[in-house]
C-alpha positions as CSV (number, residue, x, y, z in Angstrom):
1,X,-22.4,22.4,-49.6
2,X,-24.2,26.0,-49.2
3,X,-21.7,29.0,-48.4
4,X,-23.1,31.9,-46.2
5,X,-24.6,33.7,-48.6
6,X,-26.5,31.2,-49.6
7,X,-27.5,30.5,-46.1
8,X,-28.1,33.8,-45.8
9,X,-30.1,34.3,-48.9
10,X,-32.2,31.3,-47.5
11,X,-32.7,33.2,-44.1
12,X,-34.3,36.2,-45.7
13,X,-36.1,34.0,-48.3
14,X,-37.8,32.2,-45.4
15,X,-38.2,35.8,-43.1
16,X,-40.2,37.5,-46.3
17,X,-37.5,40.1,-46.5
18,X,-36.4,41.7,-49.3
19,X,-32.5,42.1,-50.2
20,X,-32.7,46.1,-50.3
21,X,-34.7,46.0,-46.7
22,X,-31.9,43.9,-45.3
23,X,-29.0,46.2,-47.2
24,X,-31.3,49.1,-45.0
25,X,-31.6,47.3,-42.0
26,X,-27.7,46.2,-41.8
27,X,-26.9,50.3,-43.4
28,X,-25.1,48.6,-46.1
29,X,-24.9,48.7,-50.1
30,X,-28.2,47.3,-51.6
31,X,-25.6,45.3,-53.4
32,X,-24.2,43.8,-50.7
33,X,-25.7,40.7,-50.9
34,X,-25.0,39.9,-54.5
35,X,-21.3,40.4,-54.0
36,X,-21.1,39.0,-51.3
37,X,-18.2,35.6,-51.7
38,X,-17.8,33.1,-49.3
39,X,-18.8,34.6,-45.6
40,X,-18.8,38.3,-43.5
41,X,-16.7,40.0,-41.7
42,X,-17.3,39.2,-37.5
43,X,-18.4,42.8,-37.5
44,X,-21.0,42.2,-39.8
45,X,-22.3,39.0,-38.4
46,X,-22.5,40.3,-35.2
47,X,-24.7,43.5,-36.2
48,X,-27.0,40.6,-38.1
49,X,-27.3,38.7,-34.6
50,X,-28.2,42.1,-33.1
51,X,-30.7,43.0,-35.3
52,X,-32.1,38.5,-36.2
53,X,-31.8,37.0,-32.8
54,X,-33.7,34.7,-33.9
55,X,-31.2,33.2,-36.6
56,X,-28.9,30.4,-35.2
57,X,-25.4,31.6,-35.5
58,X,-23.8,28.3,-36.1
59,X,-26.3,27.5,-38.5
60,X,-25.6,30.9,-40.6
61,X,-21.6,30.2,-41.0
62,X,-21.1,26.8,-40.6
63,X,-24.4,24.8,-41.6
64,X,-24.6,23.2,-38.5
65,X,-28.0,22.8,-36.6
66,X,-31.3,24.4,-37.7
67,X,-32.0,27.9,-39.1
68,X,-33.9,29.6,-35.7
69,X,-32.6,29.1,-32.6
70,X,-34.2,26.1,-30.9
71,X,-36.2,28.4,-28.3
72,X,-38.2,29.7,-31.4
73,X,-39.2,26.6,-32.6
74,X,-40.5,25.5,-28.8
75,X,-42.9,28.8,-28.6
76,X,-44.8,27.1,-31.6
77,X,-44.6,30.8,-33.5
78,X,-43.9,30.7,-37.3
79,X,-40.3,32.6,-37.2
80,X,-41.3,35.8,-39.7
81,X,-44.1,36.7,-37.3
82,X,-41.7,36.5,-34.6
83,X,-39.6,39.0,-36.7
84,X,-42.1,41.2,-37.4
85,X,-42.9,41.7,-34.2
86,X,-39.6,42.6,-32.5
87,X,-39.0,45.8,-32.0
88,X,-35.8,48.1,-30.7
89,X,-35.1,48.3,-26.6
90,X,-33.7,52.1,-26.5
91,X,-31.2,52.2,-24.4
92,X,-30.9,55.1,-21.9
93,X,-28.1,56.8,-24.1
94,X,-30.5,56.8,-26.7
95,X,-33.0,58.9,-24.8
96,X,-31.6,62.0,-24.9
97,X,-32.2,62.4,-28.5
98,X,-35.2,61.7,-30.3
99,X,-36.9,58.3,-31.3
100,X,-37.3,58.8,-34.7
101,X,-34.3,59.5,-35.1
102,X,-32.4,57.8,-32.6
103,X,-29.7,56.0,-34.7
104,X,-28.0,59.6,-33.7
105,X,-26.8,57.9,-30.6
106,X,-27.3,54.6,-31.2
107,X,-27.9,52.8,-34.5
108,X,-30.8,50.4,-34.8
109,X,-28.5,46.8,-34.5
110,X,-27.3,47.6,-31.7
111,X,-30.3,48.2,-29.8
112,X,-31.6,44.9,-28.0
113,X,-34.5,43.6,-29.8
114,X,-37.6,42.6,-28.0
115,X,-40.5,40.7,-28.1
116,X,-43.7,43.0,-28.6
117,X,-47.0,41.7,-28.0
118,X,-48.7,44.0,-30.1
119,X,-47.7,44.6,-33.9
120,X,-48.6,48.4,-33.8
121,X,-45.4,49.2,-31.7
122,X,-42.6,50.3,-33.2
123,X,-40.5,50.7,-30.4
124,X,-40.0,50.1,-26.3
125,X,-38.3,51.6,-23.4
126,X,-37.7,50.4,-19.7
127,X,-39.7,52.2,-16.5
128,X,-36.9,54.1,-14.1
129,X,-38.2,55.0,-11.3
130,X,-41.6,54.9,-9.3
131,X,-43.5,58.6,-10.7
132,X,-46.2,56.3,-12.0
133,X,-46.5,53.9,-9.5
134,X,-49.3,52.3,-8.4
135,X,-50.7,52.1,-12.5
136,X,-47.2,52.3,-14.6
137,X,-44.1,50.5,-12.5
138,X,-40.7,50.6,-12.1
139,X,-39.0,48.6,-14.2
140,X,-41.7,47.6,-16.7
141,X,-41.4,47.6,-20.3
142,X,-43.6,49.8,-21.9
143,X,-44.4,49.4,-26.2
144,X,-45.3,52.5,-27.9
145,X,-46.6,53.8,-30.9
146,X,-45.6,57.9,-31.9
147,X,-48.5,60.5,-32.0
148,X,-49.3,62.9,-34.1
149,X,-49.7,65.6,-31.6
150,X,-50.7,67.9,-33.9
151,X,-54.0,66.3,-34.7
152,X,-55.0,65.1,-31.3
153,X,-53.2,64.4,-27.7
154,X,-55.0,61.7,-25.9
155,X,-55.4,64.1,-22.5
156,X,-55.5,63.0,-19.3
157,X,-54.1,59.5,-20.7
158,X,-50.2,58.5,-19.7
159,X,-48.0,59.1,-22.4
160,X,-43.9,59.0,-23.1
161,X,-42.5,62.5,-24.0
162,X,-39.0,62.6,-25.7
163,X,-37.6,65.9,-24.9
164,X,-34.6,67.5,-24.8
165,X,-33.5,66.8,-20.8
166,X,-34.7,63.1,-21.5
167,X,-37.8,61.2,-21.4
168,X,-40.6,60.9,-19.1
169,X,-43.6,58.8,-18.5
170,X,-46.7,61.4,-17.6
171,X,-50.4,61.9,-17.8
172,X,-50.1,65.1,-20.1
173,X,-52.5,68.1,-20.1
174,X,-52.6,71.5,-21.6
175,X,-51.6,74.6,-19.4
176,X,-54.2,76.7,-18.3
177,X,-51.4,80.0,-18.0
178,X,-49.5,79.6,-21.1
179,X,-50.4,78.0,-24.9
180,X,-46.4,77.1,-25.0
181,X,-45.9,74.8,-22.5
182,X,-47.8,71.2,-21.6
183,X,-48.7,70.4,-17.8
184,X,-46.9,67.1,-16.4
185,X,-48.3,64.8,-13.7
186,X,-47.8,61.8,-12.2
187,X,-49.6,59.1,-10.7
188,X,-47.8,59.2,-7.3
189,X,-48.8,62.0,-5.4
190,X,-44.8,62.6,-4.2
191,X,-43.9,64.0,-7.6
192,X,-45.6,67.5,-7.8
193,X,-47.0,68.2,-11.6
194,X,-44.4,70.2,-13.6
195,X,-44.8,72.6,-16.7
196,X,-43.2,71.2,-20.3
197,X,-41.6,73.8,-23.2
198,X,-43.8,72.4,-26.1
199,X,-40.4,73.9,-27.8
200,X,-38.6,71.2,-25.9
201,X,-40.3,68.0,-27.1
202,X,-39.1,66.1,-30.2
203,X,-41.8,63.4,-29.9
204,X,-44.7,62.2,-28.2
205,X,-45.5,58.2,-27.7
206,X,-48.9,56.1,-26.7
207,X,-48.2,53.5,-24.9
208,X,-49.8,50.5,-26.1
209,X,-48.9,47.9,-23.7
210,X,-46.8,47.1,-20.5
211,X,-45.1,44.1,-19.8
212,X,-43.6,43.7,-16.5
213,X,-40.1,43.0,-15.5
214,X,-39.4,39.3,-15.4
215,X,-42.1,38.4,-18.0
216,X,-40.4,36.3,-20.6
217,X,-40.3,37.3,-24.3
């Protein structure tokens, strides 16, 4: 009868990742695996379920049922492309700080993981509020891919800004007063257009895709 680690070793073999990427993933030894004994700790199981919702639970430390959850197997979708396209839901306390490195206020397993349908995000947020209503709405999810704003900024085109005092969905353009700051507008005419602290934002974000609230993954 297979132990967990075997299970587990089986899980990765079939998801085409490497023991050292999952020791990353998980922020454990790379040698975790290989000493491993019979099963893990509840805290450990339940940062893998974070970060593989797609693993069957009952599967991985008892042996009963199938690998993947039975909903995987119903979409049709071979399970490591599922994985590969998941990315993190940053949670609003997460926001604050900056997306590259937002394992400051949150660490990556515990971030909700969600269904992307493109495989160039790398990470997605939730619309609050209505700023960018009629185009970009409240409540959507929007997918997005970082910049490099030093080589080019997409003006004119909505974009997410991490800054400082949070993050904000705008059409971004550059101010016509002063090379330090960014102008700030939004789609809905009740928001006036405010002026950005370049000095103030950690990251800028394209967003590749919306999907709407209610839309399953």
């Amino acid at each position: 009868m297979q132990t967990v680690k075997e299970r587990l070793q089986e899980f990765l073999k079939e998801e085409r990742i490497t023991a050292s990427e999952f020791a990353r993933k998980m922020e454990l030894s790379p040698t975790y695996i290989a000493s491993m004994r019979k099963s893990m700790p509840e805290e450990k199981v339940e940062r893998l379920m974070r970060l593989f919702p797609q693993l069957n639970r009952d599967w991985l430390l008892y042996g009963e049922g199938e690998m993947y959850k039975p909903e995987i197997a119903e979409k049709g979708i071979e399970p490591y492309r599922l994985h590969r396209h998941m990315v993190p839901l940053v949670p609003t306390q997460a926001k604050a700080g900056s997306f590259d490195n937002y394992v400051r206020g949150v660490t990556e397993y515990e971030c909700q993981k969600i269904y992307s349908p493109s495989m160039d995000a790398t990470l997605s947020i939730k619309v609050n509020g209505d700023s960018m209503e009629p185009h970009i709405h409240n409540g959507s999810y929007l997918f997005l891919e970082k910049i490099n704003e030093k080589a080019f900024i997409p003006w004119g085109s909505p974009l997410v800004l991490d800054t400082e005092n949070g993050t904000v969905v705008k059409l971004l353009y550059p101010s016509e007063k002063n090379e330090n700051y960014l102008l700030a507008k939004s789609y809905n005419p009740n928001y006036p257009p405010f002026l950005i602290p370049t000095s103030s934002i950690y990251g800028i974000y394209r967003i590749i895709c919306e999907m709407k609230e209610g839309v399953t993954f």
